[in-house]
C-alpha positions as CSV (number, residue, x, y, z in Angstrom):
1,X,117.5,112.7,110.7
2,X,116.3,109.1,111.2
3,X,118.4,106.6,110.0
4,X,116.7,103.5,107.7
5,X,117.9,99.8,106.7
6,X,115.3,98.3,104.0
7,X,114.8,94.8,103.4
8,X,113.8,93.0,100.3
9,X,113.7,89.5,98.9
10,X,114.5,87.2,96.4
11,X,111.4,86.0,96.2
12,X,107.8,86.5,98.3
13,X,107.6,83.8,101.6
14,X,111.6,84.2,102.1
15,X,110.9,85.5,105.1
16,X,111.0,89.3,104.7
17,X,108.3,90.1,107.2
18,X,109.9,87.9,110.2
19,X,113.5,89.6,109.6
20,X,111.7,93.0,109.9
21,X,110.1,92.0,112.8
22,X,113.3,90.7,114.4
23,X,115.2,94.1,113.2
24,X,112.5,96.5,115.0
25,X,113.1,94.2,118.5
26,X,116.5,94.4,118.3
27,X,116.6,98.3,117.5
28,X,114.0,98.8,120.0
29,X,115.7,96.6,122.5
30,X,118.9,98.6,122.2
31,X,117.3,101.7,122.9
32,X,116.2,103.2,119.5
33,X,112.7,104.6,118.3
34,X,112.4,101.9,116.0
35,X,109.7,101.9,113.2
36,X,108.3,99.6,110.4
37,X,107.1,100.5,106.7
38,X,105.8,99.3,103.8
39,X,104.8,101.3,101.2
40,X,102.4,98.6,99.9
41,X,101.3,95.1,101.0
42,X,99.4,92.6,99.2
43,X,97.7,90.4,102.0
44,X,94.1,89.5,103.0
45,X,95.3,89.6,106.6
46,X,94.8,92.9,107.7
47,X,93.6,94.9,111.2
48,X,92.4,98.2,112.5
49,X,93.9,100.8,114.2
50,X,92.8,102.3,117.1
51,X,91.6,105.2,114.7
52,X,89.8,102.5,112.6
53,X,92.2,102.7,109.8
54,X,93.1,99.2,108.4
55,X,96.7,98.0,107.3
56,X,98.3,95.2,106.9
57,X,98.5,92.6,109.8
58,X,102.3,91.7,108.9
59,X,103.1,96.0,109.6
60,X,100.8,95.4,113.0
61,X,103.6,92.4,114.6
62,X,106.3,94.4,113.2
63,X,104.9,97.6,115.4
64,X,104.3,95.2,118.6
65,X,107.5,93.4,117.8
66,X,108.7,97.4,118.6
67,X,106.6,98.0,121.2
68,X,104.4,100.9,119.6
69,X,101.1,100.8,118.3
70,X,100.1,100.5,114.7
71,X,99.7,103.7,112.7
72,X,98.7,103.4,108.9
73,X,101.4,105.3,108.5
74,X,103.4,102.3,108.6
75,X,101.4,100.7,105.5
76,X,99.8,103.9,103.4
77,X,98.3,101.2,100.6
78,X,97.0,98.3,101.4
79,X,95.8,95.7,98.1
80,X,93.4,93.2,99.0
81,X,92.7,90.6,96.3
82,X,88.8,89.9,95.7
83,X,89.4,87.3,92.4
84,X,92.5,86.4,90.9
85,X,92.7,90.0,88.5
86,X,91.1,92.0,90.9
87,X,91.9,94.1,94.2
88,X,90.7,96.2,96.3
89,X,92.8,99.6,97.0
90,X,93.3,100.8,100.2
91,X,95.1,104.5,100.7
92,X,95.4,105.0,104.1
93,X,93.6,102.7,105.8
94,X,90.5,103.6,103.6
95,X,88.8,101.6,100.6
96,X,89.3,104.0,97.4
97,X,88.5,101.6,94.5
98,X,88.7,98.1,93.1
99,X,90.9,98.1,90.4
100,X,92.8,95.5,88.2
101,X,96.3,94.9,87.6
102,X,96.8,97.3,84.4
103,X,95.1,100.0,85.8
104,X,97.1,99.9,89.3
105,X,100.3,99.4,87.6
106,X,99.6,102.9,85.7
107,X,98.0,104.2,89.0
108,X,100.9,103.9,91.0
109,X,103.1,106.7,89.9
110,X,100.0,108.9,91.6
111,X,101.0,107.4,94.8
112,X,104.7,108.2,95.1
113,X,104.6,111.8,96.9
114,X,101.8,110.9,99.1
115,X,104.1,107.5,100.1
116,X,106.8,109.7,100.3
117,X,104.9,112.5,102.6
118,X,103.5,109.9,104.7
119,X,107.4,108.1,105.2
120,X,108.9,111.4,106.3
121,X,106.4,111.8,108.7
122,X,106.6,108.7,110.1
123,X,110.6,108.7,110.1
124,X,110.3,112.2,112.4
125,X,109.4,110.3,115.4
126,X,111.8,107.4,115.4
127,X,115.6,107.3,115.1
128,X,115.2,104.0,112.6
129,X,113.4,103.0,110.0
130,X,113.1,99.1,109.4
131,X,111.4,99.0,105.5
132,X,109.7,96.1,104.1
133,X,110.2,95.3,99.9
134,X,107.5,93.4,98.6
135,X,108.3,90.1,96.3
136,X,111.4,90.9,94.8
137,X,113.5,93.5,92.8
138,X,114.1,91.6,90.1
139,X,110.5,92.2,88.9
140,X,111.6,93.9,86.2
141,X,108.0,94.1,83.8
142,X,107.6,96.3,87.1
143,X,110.6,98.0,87.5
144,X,109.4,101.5,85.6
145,X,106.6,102.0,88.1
146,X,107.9,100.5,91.3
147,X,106.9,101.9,95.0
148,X,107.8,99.0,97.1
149,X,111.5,97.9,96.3
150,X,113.8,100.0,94.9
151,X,111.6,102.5,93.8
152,X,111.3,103.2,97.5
153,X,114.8,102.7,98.4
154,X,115.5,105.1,95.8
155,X,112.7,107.3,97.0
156,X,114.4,108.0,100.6
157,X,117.8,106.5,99.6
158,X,118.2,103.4,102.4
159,X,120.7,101.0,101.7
160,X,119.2,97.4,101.1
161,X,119.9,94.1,102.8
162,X,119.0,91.0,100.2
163,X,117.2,88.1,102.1
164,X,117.0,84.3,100.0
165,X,115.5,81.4,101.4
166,X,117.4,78.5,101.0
167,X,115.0,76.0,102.5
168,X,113.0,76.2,98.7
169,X,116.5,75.7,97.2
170,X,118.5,77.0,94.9
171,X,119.4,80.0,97.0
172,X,123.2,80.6,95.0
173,X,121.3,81.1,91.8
174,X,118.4,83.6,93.4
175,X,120.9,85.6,95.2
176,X,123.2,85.7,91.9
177,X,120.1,86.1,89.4
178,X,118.5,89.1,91.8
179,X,121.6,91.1,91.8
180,X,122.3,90.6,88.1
181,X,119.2,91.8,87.1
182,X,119.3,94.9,89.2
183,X,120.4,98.4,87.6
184,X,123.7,99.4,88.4
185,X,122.5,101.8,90.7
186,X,120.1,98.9,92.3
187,X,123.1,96.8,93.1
188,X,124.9,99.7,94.7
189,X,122.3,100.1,97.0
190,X,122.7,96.3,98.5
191,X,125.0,96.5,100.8
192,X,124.3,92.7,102.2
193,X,123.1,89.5,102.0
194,X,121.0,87.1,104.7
195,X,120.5,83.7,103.8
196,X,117.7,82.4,105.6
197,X,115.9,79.2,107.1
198,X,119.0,77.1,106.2
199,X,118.8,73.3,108.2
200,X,121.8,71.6,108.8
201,X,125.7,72.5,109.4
202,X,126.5,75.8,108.4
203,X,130.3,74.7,107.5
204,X,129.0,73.0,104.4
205,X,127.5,76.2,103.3
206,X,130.8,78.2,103.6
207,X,132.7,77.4,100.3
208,X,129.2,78.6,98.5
209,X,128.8,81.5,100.7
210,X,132.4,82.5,99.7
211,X,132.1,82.2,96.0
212,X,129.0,84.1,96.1
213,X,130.2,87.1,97.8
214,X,133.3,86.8,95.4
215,X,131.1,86.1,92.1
216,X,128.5,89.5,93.2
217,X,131.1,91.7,95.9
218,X,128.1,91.6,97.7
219,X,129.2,90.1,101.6
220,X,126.9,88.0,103.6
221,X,125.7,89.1,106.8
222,X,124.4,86.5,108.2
223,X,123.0,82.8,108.0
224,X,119.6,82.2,110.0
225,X,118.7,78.9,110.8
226,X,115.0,77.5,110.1
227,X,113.8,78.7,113.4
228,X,110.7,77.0,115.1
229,X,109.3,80.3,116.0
230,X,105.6,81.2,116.0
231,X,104.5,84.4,114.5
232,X,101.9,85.7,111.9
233,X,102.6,85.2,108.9
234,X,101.9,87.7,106.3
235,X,99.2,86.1,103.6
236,X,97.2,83.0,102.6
237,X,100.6,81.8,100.1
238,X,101.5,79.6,103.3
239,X,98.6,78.1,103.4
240,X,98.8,76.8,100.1
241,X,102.1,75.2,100.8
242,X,100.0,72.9,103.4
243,X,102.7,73.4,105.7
244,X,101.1,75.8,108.3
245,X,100.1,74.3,111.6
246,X,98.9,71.4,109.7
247,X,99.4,68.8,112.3
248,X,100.4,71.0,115.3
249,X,100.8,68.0,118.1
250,X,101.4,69.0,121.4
251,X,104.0,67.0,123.3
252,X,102.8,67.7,126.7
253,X,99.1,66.9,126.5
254,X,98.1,63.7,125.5
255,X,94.4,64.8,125.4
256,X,94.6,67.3,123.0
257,X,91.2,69.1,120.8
258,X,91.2,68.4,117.4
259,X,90.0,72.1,116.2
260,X,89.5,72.4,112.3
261,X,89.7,75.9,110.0
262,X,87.7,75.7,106.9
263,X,90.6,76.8,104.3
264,X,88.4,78.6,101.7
265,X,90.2,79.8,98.3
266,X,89.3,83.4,99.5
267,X,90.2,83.2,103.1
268,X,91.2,86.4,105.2
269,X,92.6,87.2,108.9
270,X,93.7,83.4,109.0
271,X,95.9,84.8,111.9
272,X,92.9,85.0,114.1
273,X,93.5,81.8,114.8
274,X,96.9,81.7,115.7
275,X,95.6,82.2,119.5
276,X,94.0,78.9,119.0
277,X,97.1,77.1,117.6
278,X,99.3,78.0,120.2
279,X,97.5,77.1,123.4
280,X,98.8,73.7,125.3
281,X,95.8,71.5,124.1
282,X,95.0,72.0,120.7
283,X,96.0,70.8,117.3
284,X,94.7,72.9,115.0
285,X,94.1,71.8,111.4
286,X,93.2,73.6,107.6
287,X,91.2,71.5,105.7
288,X,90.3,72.2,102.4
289,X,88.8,68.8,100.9
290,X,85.9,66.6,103.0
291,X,88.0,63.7,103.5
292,X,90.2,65.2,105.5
293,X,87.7,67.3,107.6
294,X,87.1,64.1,110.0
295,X,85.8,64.4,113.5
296,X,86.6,67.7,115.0
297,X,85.9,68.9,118.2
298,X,84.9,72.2,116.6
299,X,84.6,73.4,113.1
300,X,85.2,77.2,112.4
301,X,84.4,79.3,108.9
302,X,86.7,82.1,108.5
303,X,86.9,85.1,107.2
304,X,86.8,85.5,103.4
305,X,87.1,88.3,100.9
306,X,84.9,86.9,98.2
307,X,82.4,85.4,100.9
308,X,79.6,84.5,97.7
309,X,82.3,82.7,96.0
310,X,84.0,80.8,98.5
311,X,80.4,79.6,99.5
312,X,80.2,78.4,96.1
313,X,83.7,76.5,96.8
314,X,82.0,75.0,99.6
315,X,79.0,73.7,98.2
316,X,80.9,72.4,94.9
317,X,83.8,70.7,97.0
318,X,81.1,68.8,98.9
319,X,82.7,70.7,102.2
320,X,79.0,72.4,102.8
321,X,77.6,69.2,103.5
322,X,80.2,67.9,105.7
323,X,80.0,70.7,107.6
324,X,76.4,70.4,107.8
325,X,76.7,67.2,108.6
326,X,79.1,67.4,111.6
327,X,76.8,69.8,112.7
328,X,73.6,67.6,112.7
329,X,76.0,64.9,115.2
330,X,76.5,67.5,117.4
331,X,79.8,68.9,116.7
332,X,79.9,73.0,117.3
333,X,80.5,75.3,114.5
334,X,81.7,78.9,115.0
335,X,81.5,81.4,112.1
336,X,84.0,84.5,111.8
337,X,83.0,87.4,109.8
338,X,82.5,86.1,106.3
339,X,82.2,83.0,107.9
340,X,79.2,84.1,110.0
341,X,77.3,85.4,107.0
342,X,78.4,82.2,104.8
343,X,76.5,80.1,107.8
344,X,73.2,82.3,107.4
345,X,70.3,81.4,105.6
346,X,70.8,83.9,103.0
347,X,73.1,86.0,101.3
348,X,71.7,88.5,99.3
349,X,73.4,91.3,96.7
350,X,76.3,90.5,94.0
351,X,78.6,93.5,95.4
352,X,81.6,91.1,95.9
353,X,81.0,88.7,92.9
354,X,78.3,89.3,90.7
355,X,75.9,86.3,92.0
356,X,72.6,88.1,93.3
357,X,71.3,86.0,96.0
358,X,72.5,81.9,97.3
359,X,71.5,80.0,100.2
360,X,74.1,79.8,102.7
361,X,74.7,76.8,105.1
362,X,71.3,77.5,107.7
363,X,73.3,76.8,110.5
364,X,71.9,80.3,111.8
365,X,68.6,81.7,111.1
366,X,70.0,84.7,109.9
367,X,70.4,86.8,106.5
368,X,73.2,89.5,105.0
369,X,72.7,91.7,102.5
370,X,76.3,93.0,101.1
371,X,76.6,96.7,101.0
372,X,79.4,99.0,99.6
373,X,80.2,100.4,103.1
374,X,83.0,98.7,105.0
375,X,83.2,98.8,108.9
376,X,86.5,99.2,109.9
377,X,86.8,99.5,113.9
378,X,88.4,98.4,117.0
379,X,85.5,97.0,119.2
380,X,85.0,96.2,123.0
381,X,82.0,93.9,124.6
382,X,81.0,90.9,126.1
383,X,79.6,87.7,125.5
384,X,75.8,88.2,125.7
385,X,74.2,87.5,129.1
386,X,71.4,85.2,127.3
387,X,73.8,82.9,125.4
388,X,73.2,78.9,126.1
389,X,74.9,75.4,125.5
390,X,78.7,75.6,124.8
391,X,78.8,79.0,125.3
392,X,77.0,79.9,128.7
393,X,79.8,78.9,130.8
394,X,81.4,82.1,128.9
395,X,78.1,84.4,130.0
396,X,79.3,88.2,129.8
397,X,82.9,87.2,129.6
398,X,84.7,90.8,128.0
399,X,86.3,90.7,124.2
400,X,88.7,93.0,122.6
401,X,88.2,93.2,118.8
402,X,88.1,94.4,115.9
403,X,85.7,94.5,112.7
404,X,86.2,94.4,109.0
405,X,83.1,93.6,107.1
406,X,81.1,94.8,104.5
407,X,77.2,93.9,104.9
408,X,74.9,93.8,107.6
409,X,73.3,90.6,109.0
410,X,69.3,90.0,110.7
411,X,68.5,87.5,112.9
412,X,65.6,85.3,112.5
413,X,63.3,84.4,115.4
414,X,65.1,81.0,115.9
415,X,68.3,83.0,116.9
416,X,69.7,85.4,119.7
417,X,72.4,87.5,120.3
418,X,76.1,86.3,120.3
419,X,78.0,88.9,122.0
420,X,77.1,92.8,123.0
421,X,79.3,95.5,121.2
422,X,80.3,98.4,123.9
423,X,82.4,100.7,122.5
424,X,83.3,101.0,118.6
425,X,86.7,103.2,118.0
426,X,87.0,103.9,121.6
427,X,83.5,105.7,121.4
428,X,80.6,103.8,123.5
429,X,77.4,102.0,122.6
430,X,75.2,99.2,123.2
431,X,74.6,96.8,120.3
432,X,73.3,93.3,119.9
433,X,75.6,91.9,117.7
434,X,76.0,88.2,115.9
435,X,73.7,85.5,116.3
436,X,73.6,82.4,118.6
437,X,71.1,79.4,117.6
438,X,68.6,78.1,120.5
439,X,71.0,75.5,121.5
440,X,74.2,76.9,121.6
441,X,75.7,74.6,119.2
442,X,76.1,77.2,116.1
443,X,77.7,81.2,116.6
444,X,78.7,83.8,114.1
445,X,80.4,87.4,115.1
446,X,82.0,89.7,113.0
447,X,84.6,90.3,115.7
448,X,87.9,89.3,114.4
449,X,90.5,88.3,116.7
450,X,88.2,86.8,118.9
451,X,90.3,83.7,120.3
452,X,93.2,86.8,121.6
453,X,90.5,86.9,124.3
454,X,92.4,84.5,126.7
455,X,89.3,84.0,129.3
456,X,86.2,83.2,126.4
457,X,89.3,80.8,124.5
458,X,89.6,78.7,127.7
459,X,86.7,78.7,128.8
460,X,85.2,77.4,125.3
461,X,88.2,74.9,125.2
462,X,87.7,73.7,128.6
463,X,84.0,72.7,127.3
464,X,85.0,71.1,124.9
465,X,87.0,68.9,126.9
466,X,84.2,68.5,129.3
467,X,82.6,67.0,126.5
468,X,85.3,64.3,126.1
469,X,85.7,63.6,129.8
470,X,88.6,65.6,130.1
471,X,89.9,67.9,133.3
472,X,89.9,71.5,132.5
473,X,92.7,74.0,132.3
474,X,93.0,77.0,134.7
475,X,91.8,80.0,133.1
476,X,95.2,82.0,134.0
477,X,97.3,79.2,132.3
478,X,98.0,80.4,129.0
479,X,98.3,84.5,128.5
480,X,98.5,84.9,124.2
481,X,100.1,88.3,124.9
482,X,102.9,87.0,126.9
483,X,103.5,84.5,124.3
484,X,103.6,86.5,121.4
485,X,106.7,88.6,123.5
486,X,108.8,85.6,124.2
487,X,108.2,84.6,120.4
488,X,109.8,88.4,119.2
489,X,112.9,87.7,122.0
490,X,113.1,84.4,120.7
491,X,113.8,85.7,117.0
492,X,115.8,88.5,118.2
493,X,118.1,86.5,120.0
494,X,118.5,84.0,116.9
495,X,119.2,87.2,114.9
496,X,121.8,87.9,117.3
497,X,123.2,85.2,117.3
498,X,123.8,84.5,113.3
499,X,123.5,88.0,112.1
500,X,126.4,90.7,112.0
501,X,124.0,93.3,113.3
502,X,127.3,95.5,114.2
503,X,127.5,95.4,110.3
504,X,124.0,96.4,109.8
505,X,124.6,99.0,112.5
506,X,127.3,100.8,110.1
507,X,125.6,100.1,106.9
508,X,122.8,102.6,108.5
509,X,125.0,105.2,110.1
510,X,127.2,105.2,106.9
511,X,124.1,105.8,104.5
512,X,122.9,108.4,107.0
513,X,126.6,110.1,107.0
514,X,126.7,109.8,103.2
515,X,123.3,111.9,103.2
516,X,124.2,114.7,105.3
517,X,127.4,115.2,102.9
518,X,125.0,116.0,100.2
């Protein structure tokens, strides 16, 4: 019998996802079969499996932060929000339905025994369970139909572990006000408390961390500093804080590239371009109002879930034009899935929104037309052999991939190939896919995670410093990969460090005892 340690929040952004994350690279590190779950996420960032089953992209780092590889196991429903009442459902790593909030709320109790099912299966091949709550338990409008918090907790009986973030402030009143809403039975089932991204000296925070544990009998386990760690975060909410990797400014290289990220109201897989971020020479920016778009040395269109709408965004906000403009002095502009089709010269069906047919930016001579089908897959290829300007340095270069998309996109006559798709879920093809214009200076793909490829990254970014006059980098400088696994030591240690993971140790073998005495 697997033993399981769930954690849940005061609040969403409190850090839930990170802790998880640091949990499963501990566990693992230790020696365990370590595992994460949750039984739904809410996120726009999501990824494919290698069975072309798509989950959330916070479950994926959790899974690499343990050294296995993803299963949508680990996240059976998946809600990705298309308009502020709407989502789309997704039971095991397929799309079922759209639905809005009312009718999922009363749709959820449906779910339990195929959560459940799914859980147990995954908990028979690891020794410990690492479980993710959603938002917070408190929820209580929600509380009769819940299948994330303590609905879940209650579901495979895990003992809880509270996290509050005291960098937004008032963490005292958030721990106290979580607990006191809880059901009696809710509150026996937290046996801690980890106060997270706290700045300063911790000896100030004592005499409150006292009283609370006296005013709830709830101890806590741990305070975590405000790390400067680098990994995914789980949704688009951090974007709207306009403090993510705003002004990332690189210390070490004076000539850095000043790449900008289109933040569109809808925008999804933002984490494709957390590649970009972290490499030695670029400060990344997300702009989401012309006058701060500037002079980039490259402009890139994301991802987006209502692509129709968000191209209305653009063209309201005045953003289309710049863009355009930027373009028309020679700056490059790369277009990722939604953002390929939003650079097109039409965009045809109102599956996603209800508009029939707009013009898109005409960057590339190309057209979509929306269709219900969504490709899901893992993809392997190459930059195309024909490719020019910017990119023919990068000639037949190999990418690893993936694709979510719904809608398939022509080229016109006045574009080519981007890259050449060889295998789709591990099974192998030849396929012309996204479109290049005739001087190199404007690409779309629908291949997400497209900057992980560490040899087409540099070599674009060392074009772009050509451009400027600047030396290149050595391809073999930088490996992503090898970042992302000092990153997950980095946060385990931390954890370590301020963290009674002893404690955490015997709240699961204790639960697991308690169990077996049943």
């Amino acid at each position: 019998m697997s033993q399981s340690i769930m954690i849940q929040g005061t609040a969403s952004d409190v850090g839930k996802s990170v802790l998880v994350a640091g949990l499963c690279r501990i566990f693992t590190q230790d020696g365990h079969r370590c595992a994460p779950f949750k039984s739904q996420n809410m996120a726009l960032n999501s990824g494919i499996t290698a069975n072309g089953d798509e989950m959330g992209r916070a479950q994926i780092f959790q899974a690499e932060a343990a050294g296995i590889a993803p299963d949508v196991r680990m996240n059976p429903v998946l809600l990705k929000p298309t308009s502020d009442r709407k989502s789309q459902v997704i039971l095991m790593g397929k799309v079922l339905c759209d639905m809005d909030a009312v009718s999922y709320h009363q749709f959820k109790p449906q779910l339990q025994n195929q959560i459940h099912e799914v859980y147990q299966s995954l908990a028979r091949e690891h020794d410990i369970m690492v479980l993710e709550g959603a938002g917070s338990p408190a929820e209580i409008n929600l509380r009769d139909r819940d299948i994330v918090n303590m609905g879940m907790a209650e579901m495979i009986d895990a003992p809880v572990i509270l996290v509050a973030d005291i960098d937004r402030g008032g963490v005292f009143a958030s721990i106290y006000g979580t607990l006191a809403l809880l059901a009696e039975s809710e509150r026996a089932r937290v046996k801690g408390v980890i106060i997270n991204k706290f700045r300063g000296d911790v000896a100030l925070l004592m005499p409150g961390v006292r009283q609370i544990e006296e005013l709830t009998g709830v101890p806590v386990l741990g305070v975590m500093p405000y790390l400067q760690v680098d990994l995914e975060d789980e949704d688009g909410v951090v974007l709207q804080s306009g403090k993510y990797k705003q002004a990332k400014a690189n210390d070490k290289e004076e000539n850095t590239l000043d790449i900008v990220v289109i933040q569109l109201p809808h925008i999804s897989n933002f984490t494709d371009f957390n590649a970009l971020a972290a490499q030695p020479d670029v400060r990344l920016r997300y702009v989401a109002r012309p006058e701060l778009l500037g002079a980039p040395d490259l402009i890139i269109v994301p991802g987006s879930k209502n692509t129709l709408g968000d191209l209305c965004y653009l063209n309201e906000s005045g953003l289309a034009s710049c863009i355009i403009a930027q373009h028309n002095q020679g700056k490059p502009v790369i277009g990722i899935c939604g953002g390929f089709q939003i650079m097109g010269k039409r965009l045809i069906d109102g599956v996603e929104s209800g508009i029939d047919e707009m013009d898109g930016l005409g960057l590339l001579d190309c057209e979509t037309v929306f269709a219900r089908n969504k490709i899901t897959t893992q993809v392997t290829g190459q930059i195309h052999p024909n490719v020019t300007g910017l990119f023919a340095p990068g000639k037949s270069l190999p990418l690893i991939g993936y694709e979510i998309h719904m809608g398939e996109t022509t080229r016109g006559q006045h574009t080519r190939p981007f890259t050449v798709i060889t295998s789709r879920n591990k099974k192998a093809l030849q396929f012309e896919d996204g479109a290049i214009n005739e001087q190199g200076s404007a690409a779309g793909t629908y291949i997400h995670g497209l900057f992980d490829n560490a040899d087409f990254t540099r070599t674009l970014l060392n074009q772009l410093r050509a451009g400027k006059g600047i030396a290149p980098l050595p391809l073999s400088q930088f490996s992503y990969q090898l970042y992302k696994e000092q990153q997950f030591d980095i946060l385990a240690d931390a954890m370590r460090q301020h963290i009674d993971i002893e404690e955490i140790y015997k709240i699961m073998q204790q639960q697991q005892q308690n169990r077996s005495a049943v």
